[in-house]
Structure formats: C-alpha cells, structure tokens
C-alpha positions as CSV (number, residue, x, y, z in Angstrom):
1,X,90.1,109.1,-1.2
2,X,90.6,107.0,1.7
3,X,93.6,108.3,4.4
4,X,94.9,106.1,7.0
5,X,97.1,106.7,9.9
6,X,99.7,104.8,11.5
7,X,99.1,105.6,15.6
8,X,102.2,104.4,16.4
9,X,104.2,107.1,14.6
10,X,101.6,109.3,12.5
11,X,102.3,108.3,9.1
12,X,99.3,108.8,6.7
13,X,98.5,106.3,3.9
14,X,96.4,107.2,0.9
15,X,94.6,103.9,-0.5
16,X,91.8,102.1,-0.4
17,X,93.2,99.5,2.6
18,X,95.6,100.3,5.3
19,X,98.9,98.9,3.6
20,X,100.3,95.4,5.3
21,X,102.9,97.5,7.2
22,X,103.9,100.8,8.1
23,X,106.9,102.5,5.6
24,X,108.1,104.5,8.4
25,X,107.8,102.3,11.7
26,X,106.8,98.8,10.4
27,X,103.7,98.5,12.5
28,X,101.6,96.5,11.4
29,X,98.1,97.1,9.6
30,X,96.1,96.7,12.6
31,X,97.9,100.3,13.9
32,X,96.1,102.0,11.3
33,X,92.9,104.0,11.6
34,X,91.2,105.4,9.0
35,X,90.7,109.0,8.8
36,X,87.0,110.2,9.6
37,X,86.0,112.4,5.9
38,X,86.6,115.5,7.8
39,X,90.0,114.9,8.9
40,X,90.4,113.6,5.3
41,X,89.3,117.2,3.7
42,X,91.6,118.8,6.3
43,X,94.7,117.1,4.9
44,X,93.7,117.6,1.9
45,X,93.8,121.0,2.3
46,X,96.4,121.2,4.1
47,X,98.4,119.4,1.5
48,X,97.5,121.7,-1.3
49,X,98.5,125.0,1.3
50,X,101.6,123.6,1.4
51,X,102.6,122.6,-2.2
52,X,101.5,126.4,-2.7
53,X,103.5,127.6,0.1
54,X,106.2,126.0,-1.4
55,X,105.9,127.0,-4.7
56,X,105.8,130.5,-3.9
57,X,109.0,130.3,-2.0
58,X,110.5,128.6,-5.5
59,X,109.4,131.4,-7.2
60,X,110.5,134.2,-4.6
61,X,114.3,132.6,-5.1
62,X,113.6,133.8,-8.7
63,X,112.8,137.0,-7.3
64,X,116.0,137.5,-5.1
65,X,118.1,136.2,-7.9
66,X,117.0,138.5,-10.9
67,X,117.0,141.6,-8.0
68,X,120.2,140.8,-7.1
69,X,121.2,141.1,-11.2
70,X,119.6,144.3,-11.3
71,X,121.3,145.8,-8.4
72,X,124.4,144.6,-9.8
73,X,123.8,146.6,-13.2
74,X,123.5,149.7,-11.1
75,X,122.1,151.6,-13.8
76,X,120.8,154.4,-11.9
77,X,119.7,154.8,-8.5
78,X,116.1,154.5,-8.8
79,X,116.6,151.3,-10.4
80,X,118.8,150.1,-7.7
81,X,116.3,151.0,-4.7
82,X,113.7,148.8,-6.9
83,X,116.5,145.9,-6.7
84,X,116.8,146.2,-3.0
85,X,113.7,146.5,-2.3
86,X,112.7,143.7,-4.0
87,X,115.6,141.7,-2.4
88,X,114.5,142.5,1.2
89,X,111.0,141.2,0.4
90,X,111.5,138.2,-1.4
91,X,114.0,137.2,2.0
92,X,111.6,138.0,4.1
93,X,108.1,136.2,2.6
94,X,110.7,133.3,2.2
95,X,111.7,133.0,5.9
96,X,108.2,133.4,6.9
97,X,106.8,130.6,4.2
98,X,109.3,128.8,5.9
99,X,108.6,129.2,9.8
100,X,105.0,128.6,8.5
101,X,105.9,125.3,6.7
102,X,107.8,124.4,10.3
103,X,104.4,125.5,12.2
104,X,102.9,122.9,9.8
105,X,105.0,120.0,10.2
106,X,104.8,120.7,14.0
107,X,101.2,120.4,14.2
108,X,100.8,117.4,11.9
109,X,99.5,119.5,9.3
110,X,102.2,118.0,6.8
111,X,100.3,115.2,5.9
C-alpha cells in the first residue's frame, strides 16, 4: 500500500500514484509526498484504532439504551442499581472514546 500526502493541506491518498489533484485543496500532484513505509504502518494503525474506537462507542449507545429500558422496568432495586450503573459507564467510556478520537484528529492521527 502506497500513502501519499498532500503538504499543502495534509490530505492522505491511498494508491499506487499521487492522484492528478488534491480532493480537498486542489493542489496539484507535484504537492504530494509519498509516505516513508513507517509512517505508512503508523496510519495504518492508526486507522484501524480508530474504526475500533468507534465501533465501541456504537456499541456502548446499545449499552445506555438497553440500561436505560431496564431502569425503566424498575423491577426491583438491585436490578435498577445494575441499570444505572451501567448507564454512567457506557456515558463515560463514550465521552472519553470521543476526546480520544479529537486527540487523534488533532495530531494527524486520523489518517
């Protein structure tokens, strides 16, 4: 897999040739550097850490959502603690998949 980056705004291209202009800016191919194999791996990574991020946050909306149906049955107190509890840490992971994501895009880590 071949990355290239636009220098004029930081857009990343995967192909095997720089494309004739830049999506984003419109620079032209020349702007474009290729990637050296290690920054390549990083986005890579950094890619997949993300869709994961982000699929974990889909799944802890589940989470808040079927808690908050539980604590609504109210079937017994117990029960009801389990809801909350659940609630308050689904919120919480979510907010901090999402200051992570931010961290991310503020790094160039989006890629």
């Amino acid at each position: 897999m071949k990355i290239w980056k636009c220098e004029v705004c930081g857009y990343l291209h995967d192909g095997e040739e720089a494309p004739e202009k830049c999506p984003k800016c419109g620079a032209p191919r020349d702007k474009f550097s290729q990637l050296s194999s290690e920054a390549t791996e990083l986005v890579a990574k950094s890619r997949r850490t993300n869709d994961i991020h982000m699929e974990i946050a889909a799944l802890l909306g589940r989470v808040l959502a079927l808690s908050e149906e539980g604590s609504s049955i109210n079937l017994d107190p117990g029960c009801k603690a389990i809801f909350e509890k659940s609630k308050a840490a689904a919120a919480s992971l979510q907010q901090q998949i999402k200051a992570e994501l931010a961290a991310h895009m503020n790094k160039g880590k989006w890629g």
